[in-house]
ZAMARDREN-636439 format. One record per residue (C-alpha): residue in three letters; residue number from 1; x, y, z. Coordinates in nm, 3 decimals. Example, Ala and Ser with C-alpha at 12.3 -4.5 7.8 and 13.67 -1.06 7.14 Angstrom:
% ZAMARDREN-636439
(marmi ALA,1,(1.230,-0.450,0.780));
(marmi SER,2,(1.367,-0.106,0.714));
END
This chain:
% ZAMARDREN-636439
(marmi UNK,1,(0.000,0.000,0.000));
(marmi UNK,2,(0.121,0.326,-0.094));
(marmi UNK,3,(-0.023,0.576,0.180));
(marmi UNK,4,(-0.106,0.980,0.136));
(marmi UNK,5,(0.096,1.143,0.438));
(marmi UNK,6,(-0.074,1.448,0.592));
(marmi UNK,7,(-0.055,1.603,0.881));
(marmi UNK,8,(-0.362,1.513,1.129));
(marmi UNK,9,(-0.328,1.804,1.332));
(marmi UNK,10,(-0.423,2.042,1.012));
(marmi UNK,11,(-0.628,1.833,0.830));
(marmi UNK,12,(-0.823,1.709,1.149));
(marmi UNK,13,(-0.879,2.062,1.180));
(marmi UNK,14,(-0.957,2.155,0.826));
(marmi UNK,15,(-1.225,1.837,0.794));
(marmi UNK,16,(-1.392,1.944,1.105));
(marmi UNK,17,(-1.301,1.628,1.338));
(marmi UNK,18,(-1.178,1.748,1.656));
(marmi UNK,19,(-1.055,2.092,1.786));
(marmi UNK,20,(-0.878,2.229,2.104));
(marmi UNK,21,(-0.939,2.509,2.349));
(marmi UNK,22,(-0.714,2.672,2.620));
(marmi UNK,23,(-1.023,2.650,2.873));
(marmi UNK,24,(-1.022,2.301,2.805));
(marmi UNK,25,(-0.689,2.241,2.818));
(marmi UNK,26,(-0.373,2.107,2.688));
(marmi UNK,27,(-0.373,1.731,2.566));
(marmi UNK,28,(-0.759,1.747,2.636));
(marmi UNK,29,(-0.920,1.748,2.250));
(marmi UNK,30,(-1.265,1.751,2.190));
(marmi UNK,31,(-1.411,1.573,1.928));
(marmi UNK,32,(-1.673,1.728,1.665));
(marmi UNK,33,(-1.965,1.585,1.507));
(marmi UNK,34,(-1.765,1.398,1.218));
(marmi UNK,35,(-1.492,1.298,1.465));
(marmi UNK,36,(-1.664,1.160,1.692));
(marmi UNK,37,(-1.830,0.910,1.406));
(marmi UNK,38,(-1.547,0.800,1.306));
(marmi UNK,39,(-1.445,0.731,1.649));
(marmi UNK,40,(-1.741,0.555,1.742));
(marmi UNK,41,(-1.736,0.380,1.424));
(marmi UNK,42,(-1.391,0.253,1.556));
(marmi UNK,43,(-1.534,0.134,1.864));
(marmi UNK,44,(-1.793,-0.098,1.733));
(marmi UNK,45,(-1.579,-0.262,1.529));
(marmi UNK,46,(-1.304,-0.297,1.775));
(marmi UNK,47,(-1.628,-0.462,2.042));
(marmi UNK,48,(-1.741,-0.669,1.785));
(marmi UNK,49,(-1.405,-0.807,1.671));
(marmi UNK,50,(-1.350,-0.884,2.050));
(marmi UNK,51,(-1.676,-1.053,2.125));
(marmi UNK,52,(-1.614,-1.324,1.815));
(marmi UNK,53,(-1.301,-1.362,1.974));
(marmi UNK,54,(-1.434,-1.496,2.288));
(marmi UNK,55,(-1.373,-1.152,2.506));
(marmi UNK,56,(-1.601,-1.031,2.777));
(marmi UNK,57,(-1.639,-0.690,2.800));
(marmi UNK,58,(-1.643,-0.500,3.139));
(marmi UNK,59,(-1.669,-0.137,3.249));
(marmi UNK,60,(-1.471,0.019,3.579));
(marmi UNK,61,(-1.416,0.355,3.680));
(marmi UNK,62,(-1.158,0.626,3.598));
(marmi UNK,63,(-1.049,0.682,3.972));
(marmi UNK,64,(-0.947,0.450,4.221));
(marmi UNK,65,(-0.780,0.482,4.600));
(marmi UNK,66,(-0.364,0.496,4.565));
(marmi UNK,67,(-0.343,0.177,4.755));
(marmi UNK,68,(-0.459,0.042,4.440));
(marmi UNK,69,(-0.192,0.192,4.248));
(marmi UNK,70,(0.030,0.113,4.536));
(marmi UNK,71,(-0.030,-0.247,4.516));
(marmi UNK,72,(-0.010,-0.334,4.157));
(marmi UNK,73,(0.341,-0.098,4.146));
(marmi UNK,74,(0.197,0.176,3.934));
(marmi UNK,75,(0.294,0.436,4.259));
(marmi UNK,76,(0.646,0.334,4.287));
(marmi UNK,77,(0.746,0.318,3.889));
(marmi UNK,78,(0.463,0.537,3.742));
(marmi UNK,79,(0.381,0.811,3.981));
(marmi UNK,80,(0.551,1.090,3.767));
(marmi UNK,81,(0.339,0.961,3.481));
(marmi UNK,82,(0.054,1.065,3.708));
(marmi UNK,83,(-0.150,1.311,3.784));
(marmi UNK,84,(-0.161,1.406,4.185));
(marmi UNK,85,(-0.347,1.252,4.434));
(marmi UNK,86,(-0.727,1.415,4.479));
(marmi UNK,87,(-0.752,1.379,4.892));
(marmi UNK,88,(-1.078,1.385,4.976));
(marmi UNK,89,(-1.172,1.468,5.327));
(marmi UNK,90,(-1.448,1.327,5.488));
(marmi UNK,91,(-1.671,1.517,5.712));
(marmi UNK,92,(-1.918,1.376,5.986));
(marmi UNK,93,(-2.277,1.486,5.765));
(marmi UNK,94,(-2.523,1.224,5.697));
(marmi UNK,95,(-2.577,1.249,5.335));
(marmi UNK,96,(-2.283,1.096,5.232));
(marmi UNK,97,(-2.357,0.832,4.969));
(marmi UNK,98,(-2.056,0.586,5.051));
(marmi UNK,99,(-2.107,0.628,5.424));
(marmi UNK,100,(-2.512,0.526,5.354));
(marmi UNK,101,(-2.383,0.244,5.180));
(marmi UNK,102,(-2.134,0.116,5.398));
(marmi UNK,103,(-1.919,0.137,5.127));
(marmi UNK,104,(-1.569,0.225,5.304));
(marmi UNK,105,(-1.615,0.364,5.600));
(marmi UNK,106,(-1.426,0.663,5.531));
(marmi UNK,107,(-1.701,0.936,5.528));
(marmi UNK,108,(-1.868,1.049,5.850));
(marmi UNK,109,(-1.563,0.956,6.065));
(marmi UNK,110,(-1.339,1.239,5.961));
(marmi UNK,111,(-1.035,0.982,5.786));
(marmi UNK,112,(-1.078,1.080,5.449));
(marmi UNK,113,(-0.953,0.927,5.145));
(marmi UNK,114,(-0.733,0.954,4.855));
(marmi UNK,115,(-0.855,0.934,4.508));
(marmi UNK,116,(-0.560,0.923,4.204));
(marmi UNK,117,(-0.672,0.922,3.814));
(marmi UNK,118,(-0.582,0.618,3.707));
(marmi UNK,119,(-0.266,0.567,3.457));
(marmi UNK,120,(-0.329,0.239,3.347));
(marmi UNK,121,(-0.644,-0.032,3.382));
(marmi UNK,122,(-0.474,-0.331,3.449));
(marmi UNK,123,(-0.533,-0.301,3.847));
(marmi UNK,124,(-0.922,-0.267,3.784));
(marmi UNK,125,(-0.900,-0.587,3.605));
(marmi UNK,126,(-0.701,-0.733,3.863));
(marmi UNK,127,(-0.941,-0.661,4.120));
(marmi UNK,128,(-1.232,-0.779,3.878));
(marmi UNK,129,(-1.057,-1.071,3.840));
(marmi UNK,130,(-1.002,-1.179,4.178));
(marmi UNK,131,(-1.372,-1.081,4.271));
(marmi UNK,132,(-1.486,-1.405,4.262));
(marmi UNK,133,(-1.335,-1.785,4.208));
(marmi UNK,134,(-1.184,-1.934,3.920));
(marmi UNK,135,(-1.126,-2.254,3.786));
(marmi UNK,136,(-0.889,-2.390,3.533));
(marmi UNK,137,(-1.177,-2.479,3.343));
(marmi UNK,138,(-1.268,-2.083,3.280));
(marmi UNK,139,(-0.905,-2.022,3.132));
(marmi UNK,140,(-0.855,-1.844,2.914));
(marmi UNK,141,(-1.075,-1.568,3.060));
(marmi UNK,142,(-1.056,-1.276,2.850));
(marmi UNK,143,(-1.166,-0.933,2.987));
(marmi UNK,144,(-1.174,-0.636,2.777));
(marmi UNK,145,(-1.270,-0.264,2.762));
(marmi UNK,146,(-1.290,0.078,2.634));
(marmi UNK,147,(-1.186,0.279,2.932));
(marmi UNK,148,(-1.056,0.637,2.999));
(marmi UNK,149,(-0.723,0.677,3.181));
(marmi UNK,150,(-0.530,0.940,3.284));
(marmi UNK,151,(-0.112,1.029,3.176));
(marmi UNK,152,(0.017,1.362,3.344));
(marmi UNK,153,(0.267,1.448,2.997));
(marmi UNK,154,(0.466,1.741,3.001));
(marmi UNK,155,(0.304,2.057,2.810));
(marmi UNK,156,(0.566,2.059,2.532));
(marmi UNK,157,(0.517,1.683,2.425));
(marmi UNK,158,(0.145,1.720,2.396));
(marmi UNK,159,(0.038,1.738,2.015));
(marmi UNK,160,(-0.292,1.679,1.815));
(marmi UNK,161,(-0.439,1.294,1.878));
(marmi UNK,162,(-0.070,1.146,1.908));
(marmi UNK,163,(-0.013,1.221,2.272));
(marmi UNK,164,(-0.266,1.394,2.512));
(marmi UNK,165,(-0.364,1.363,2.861));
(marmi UNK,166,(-0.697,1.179,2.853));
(marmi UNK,167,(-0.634,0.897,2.701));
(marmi UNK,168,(-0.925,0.591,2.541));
(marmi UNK,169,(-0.724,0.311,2.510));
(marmi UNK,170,(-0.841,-0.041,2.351));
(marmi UNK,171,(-0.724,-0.227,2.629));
(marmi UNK,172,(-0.773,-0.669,2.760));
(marmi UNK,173,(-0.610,-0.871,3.005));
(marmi UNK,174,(-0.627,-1.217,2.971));
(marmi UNK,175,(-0.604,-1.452,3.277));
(marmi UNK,176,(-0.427,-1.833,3.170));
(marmi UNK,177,(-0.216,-2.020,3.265));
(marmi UNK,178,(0.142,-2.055,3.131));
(marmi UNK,179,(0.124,-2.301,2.892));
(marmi UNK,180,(-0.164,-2.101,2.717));
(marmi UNK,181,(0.035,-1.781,2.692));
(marmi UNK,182,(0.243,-1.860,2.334));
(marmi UNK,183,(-0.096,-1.909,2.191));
(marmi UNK,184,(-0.287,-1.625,2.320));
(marmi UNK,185,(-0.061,-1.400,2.230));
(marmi UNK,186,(-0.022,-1.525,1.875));
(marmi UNK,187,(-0.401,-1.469,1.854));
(marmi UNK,188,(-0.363,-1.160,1.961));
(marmi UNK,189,(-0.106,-1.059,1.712));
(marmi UNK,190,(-0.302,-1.209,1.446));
(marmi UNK,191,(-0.605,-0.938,1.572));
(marmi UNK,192,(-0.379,-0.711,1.534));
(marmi UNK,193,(-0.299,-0.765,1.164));
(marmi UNK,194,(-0.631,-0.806,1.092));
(marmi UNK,195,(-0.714,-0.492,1.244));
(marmi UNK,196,(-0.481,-0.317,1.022));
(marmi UNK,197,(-0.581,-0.447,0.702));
(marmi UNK,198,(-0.975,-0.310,0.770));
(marmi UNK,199,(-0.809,0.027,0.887));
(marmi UNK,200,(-0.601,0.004,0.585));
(marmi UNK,201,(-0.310,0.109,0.805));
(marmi UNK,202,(0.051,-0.070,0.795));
(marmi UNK,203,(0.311,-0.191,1.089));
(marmi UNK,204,(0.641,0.015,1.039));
(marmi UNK,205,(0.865,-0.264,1.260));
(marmi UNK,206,(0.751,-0.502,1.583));
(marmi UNK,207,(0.950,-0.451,1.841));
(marmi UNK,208,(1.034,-0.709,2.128));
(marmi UNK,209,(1.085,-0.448,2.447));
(marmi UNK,210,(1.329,-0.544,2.709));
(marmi UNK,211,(1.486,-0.405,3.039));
(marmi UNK,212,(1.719,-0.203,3.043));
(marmi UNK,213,(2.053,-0.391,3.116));
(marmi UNK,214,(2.135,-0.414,3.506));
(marmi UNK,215,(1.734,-0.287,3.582));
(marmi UNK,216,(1.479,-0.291,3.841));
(marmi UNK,217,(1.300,-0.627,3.733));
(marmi UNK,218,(0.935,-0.739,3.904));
(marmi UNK,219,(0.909,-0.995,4.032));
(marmi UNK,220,(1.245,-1.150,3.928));
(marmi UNK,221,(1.502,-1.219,3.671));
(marmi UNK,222,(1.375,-1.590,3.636));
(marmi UNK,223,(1.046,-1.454,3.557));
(marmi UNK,224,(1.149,-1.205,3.279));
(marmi UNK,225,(1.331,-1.442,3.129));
(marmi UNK,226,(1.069,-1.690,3.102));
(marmi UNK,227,(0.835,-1.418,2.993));
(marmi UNK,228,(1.053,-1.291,2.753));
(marmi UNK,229,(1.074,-1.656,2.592));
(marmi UNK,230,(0.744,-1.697,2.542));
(marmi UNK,231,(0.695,-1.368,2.353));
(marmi UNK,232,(0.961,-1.423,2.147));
(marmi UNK,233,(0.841,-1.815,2.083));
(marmi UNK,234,(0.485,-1.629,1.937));
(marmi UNK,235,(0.677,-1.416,1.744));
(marmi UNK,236,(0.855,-1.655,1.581));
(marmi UNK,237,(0.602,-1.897,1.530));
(marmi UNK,238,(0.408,-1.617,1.384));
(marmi UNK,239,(0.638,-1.509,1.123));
(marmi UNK,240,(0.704,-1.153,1.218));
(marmi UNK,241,(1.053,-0.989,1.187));
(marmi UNK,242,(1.136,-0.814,1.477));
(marmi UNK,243,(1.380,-0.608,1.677));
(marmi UNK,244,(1.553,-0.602,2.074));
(marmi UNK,245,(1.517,-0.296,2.246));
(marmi UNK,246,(1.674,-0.224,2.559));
(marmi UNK,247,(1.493,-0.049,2.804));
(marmi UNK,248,(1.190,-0.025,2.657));
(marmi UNK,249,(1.008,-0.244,2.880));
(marmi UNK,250,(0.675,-0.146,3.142));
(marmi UNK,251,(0.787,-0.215,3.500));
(marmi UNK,252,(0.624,-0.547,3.527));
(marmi UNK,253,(0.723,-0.752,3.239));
(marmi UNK,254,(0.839,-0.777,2.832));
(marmi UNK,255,(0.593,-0.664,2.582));
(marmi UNK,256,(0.569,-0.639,2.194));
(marmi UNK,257,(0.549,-0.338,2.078));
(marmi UNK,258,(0.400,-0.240,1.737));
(marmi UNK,259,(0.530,0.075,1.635));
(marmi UNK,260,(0.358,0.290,1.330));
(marmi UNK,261,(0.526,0.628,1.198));
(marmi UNK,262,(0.297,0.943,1.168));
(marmi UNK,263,(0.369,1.202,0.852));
(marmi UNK,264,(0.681,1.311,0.952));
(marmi UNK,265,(0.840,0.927,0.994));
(marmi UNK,266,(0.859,0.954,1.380));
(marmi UNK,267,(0.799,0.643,1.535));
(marmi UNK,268,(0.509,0.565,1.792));
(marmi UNK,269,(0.386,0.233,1.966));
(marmi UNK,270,(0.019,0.194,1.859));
(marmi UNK,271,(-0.083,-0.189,1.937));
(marmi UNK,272,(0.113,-0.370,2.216));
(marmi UNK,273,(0.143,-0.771,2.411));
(marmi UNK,274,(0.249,-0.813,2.724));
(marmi UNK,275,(0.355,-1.114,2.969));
(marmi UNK,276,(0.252,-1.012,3.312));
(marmi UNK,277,(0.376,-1.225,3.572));
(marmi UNK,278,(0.411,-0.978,3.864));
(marmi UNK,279,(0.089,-0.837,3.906));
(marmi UNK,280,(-0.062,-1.198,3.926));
(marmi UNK,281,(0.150,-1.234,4.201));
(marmi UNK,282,(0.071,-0.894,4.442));
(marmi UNK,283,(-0.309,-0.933,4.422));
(marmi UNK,284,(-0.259,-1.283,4.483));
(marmi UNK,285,(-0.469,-1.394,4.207));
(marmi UNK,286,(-0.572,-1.745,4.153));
(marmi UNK,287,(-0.732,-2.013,4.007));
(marmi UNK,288,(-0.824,-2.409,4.094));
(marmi UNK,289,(-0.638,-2.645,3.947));
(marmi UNK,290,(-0.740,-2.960,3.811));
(marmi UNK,291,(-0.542,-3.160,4.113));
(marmi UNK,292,(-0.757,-2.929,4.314));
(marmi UNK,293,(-0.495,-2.669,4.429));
(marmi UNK,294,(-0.439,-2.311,4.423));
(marmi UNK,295,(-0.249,-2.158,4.081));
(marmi UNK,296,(-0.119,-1.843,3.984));
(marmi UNK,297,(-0.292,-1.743,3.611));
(marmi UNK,298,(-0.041,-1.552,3.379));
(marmi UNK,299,(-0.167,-1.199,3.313));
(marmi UNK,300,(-0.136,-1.102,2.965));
(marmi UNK,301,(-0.220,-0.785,2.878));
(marmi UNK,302,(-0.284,-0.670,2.489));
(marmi UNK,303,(-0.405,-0.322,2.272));
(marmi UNK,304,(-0.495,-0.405,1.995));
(marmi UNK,305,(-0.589,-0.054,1.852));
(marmi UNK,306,(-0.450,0.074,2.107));
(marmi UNK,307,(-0.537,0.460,2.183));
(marmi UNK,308,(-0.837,0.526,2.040));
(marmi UNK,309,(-0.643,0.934,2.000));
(marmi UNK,310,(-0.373,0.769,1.821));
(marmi UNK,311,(-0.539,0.502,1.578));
(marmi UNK,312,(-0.757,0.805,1.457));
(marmi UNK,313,(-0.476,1.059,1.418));
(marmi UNK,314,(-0.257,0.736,1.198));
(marmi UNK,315,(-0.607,0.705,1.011));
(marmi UNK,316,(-0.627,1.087,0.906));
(marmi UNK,317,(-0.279,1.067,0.802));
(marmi UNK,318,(-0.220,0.746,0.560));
(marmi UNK,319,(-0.585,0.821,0.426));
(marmi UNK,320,(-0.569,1.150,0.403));
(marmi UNK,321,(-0.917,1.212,0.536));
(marmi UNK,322,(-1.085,0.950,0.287));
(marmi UNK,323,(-1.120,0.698,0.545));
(marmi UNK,324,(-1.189,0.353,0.433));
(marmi UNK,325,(-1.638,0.335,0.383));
(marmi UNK,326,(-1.709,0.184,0.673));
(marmi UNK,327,(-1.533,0.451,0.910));
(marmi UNK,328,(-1.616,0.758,0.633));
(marmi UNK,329,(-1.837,1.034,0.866));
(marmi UNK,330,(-2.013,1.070,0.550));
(marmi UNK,331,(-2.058,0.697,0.367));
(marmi UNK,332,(-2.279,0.843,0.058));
(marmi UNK,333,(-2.386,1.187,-0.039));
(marmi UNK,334,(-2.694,1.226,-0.263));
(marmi UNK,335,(-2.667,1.491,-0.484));
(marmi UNK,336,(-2.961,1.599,-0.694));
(marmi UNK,337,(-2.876,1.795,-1.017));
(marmi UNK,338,(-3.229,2.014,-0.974));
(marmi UNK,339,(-3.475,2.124,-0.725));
(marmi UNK,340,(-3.717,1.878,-0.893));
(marmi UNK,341,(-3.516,1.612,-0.810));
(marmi UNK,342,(-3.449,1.688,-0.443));
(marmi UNK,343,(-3.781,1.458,-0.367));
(marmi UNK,344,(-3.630,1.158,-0.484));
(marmi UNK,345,(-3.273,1.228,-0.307));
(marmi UNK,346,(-3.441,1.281,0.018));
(marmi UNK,347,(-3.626,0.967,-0.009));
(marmi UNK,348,(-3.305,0.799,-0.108));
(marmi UNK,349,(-3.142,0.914,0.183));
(marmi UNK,350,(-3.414,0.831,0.392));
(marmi UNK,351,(-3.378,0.465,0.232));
(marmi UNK,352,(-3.010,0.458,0.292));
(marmi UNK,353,(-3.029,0.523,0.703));
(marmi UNK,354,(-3.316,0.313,0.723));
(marmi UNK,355,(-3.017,0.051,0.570));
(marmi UNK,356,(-2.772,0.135,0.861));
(marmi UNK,357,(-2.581,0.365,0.636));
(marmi UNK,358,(-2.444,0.730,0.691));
(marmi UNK,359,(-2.611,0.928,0.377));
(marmi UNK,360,(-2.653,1.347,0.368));
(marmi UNK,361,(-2.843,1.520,0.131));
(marmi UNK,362,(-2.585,1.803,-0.100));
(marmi UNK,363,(-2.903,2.010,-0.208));
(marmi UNK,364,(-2.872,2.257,-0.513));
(marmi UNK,365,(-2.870,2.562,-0.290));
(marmi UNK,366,(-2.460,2.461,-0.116));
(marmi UNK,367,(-2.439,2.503,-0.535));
(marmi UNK,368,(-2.365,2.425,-0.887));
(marmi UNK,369,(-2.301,2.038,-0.906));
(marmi UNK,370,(-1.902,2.028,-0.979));
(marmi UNK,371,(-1.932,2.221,-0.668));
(marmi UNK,372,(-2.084,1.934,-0.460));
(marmi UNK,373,(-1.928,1.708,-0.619));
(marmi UNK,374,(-1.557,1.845,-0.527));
(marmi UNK,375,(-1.657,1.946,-0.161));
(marmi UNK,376,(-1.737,1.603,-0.108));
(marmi UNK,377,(-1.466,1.426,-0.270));
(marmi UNK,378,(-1.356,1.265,0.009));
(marmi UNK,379,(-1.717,1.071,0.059));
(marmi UNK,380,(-1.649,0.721,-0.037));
(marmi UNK,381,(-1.995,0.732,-0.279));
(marmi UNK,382,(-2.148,1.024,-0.434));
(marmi UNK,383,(-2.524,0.941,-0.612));
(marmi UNK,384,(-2.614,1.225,-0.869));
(marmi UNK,385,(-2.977,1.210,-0.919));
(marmi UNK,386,(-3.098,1.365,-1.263));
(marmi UNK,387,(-3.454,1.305,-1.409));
(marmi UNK,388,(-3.413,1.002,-1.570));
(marmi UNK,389,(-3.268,0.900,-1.289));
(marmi UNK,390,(-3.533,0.988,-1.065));
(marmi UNK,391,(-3.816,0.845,-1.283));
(marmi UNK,392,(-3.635,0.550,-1.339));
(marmi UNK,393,(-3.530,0.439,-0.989));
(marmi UNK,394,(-3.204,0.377,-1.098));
(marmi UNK,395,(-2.914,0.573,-0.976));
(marmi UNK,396,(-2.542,0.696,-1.116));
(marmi UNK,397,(-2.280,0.596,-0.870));
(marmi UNK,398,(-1.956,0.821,-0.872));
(marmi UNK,399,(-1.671,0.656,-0.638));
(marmi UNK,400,(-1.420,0.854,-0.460));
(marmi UNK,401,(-1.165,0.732,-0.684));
(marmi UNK,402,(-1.311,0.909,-0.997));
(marmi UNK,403,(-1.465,0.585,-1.131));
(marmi UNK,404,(-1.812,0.601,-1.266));
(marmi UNK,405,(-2.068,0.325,-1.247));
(marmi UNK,406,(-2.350,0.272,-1.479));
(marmi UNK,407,(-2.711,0.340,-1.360));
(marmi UNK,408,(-2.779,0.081,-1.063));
(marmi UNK,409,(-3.127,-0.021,-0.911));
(marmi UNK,410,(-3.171,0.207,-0.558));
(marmi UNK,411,(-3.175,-0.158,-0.355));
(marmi UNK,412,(-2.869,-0.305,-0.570));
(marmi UNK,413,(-2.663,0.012,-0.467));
(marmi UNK,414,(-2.779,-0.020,-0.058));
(marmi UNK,415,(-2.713,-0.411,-0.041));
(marmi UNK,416,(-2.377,-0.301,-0.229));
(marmi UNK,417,(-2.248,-0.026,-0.032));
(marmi UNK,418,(-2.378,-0.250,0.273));
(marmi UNK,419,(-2.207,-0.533,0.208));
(marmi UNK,420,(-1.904,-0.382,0.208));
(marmi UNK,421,(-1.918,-0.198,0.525));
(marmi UNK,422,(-2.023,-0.463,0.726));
(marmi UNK,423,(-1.700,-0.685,0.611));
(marmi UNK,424,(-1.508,-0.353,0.725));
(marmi UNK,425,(-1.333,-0.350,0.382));
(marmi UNK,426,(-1.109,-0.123,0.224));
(marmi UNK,427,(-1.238,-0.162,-0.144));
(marmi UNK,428,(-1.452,0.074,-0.217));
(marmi UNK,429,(-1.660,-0.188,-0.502));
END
């Protein structure tokens, strides 16, 4: 694939997608109407990819006390990634919703609590995890979600979608044991590729990331080691060239690292893999064995997309703003050449959302029809309706790529255009 490069920052701007503000904030982007389609359009697919591949989805909240964060090591390697603690200080009124609950004990009795933002989900998944009993027979159990966390980054790294401060990241942790880890995270990897061809997005190198030599290593050499085996086993068996880097490891174990390059070739991690064996190990999770005993499950933790920030600011870039159809704010505009025939558009459009597809109406009064036609040359599908085309039923399909189709049947063109977004392809025919 040969990719347009463009800047997202400018073009996200130009197309309308997401904007900043200084009463916002730095690193804090909002996302406008267009944007946020394509974003949510993201999100499905990424949900329903999961769910055929046997992931249960889960939601947990963007705060949680810093003896979470001190437990699962976040507080001792992380805390400058964070933002500070929110103390919150109880006082002895009634109407406090946790102390009518019984939910901690800290409100009404003047001890207070403190809250942090957190930097990372794994922990909540932990905790989820170890909510209840497992057996070997659940494994693997694979959790997933879409959740919101928090990186305090300095002011002069923040830019665009690439790095901000509020970060929706793709994230899942599977729970297995160890002899299921090689092939869990091959199947990951092979989610990731798959992801990539329906984004029509490309891998510039995978990177196997390592301490650094002589490092602080949780919760031991042996376990790295082993760790680091069985990540480089899936790679292998999987086929994918990689590279060693030094240092480049999180605090708690090896990962893969799949690293993209925005439009000025500087290098990013997008999708990652990680072998987790030390946060297994301080919130004592467990399953039952089948000799009936307690085991510690691997924790492996895996992005497929991702920041949700960063996959859309790589998709403005290689597409240039003509997103593949299925993502597309705009999947078909309807363009009819005369007032006369702005019936029959609306009624086509009315035809096409009924279908599940995202159709607007170009009316003659935005202007002359090369007019429409170049504003939206970046809609995957543009219908021209004339009068014999109206009367007909038939319609004249122009695709983004300049191609012209002969006059279709209206239902032939839906179960067309369809068809192809629900495979999440990249052809546009």
């Amino acid at each position: 694939m040969t990719a347009a490069r463009h800047d997202h920052r400018s073009l996200g701007r130009e197309l309308q997608l997401f904007g900043t503000d200084p009463l916002i904030g730095a690193g804090l982007p909002y996302w406008l109407p267009d944007g946020a389609t394509v974003r949510h359009a993201l999100e499905e697919y990424i949900r329903g990819v999961e769910r055929r591949a046997g992931y249960r989805h889960v939601c947990s909240p963007a705060l949680g006390k810093r003896e979470l964060y001190e437990l699962s090591g976040h507080w001792d390697h992380y805390a400058d990634d964070m933002f500070p603690p929110l103390e919150r200080r109880a006082g002895n009124g009634a109407g406090d919703a946790d102390a009518a609950d019984g939910a901690d004990g800290a409100a009404g009795n003047g001890t207070g609590e403190v809250l942090v933002l957190r930097p990372s989900l794994c922990p909540h998944h932990a905790v989820i995890y170890r909510s209840r009993a497992h057996s070997y027979r659940e494994l693997p159990l694979r959790m997933a979600e879409l959740g919101t966390m928090y990186r305090a980054e300095r002011s002069g790294v923040l830019g665009g979608l690439t790095r901000v401060r509020a970060i929706q990241l793709n994230d899942a942790h599977i729970f297995c044991t160890l002899d299921q880890v090689a092939a869990e995270t091959r199947a990951a990897l092979e989610l990731i590729r798959d992801a990539y061809r329906a984004l029509g997005i490309e891998a510039a190198r995978y990177r196997l990331s390592l301490p650094a030599p002589g490092g602080d290593r949780l919760p031991g050499p042996d376990a790295w080691r082993q760790a680091t085996a069985l990540l480089t086993e899936a790679l292998e068996d999987a086929g994918l060239p990689y590279e060693a880097a030094e240092g480049e490891a999180a605090f708690y174990g090896p990962k893969i690292d799949v690293q993209i390059a925005d439009a000025a070739g500087r290098e990013a991690t997008l999708s990652t893999v990680q072998v987790d064996l030390h946060q297994p190990e301080r919130f004592d999770l467990r399953y039952t064995g089948a000799d009936g005993g307690a085991h510690r499950p691997v924790m492996v933790h895996r992005a497929v997309l991702g920041s949700v920030e960063r996959a859309v600011a790589q998709l403005i870039e290689v597409h240039g703003g003509a997103f593949p159809a299925w993502l597309a704010p705009v999947q078909l505009a309807v363009l009819p050449v005369s007032e006369a025939e702005r019936p029959a558009g609306e009624a086509f459009v009315r035809r096409c959302v009924a279908a599940g597809l995202r159709a607007d109406l170009a009316p003659p009064e935005h202007g002359s029809l090369g007019a429409r036609v170049r504003e939206a040359r970046r809609v995957p599908y543009q219908v021209v309706l004339g009068s014999r085309e109206a009367a007909a039923g038939r319609i004249a399909v122009r695709l983004r790529d300049g191609r012209r189709l002969d006059p279709l049947p209206e239902s032939d063109v839906v179960a067309r255009i369809g068809a192809l977004v629900e495979r999440h392809s990249t052809a546009l025919w």
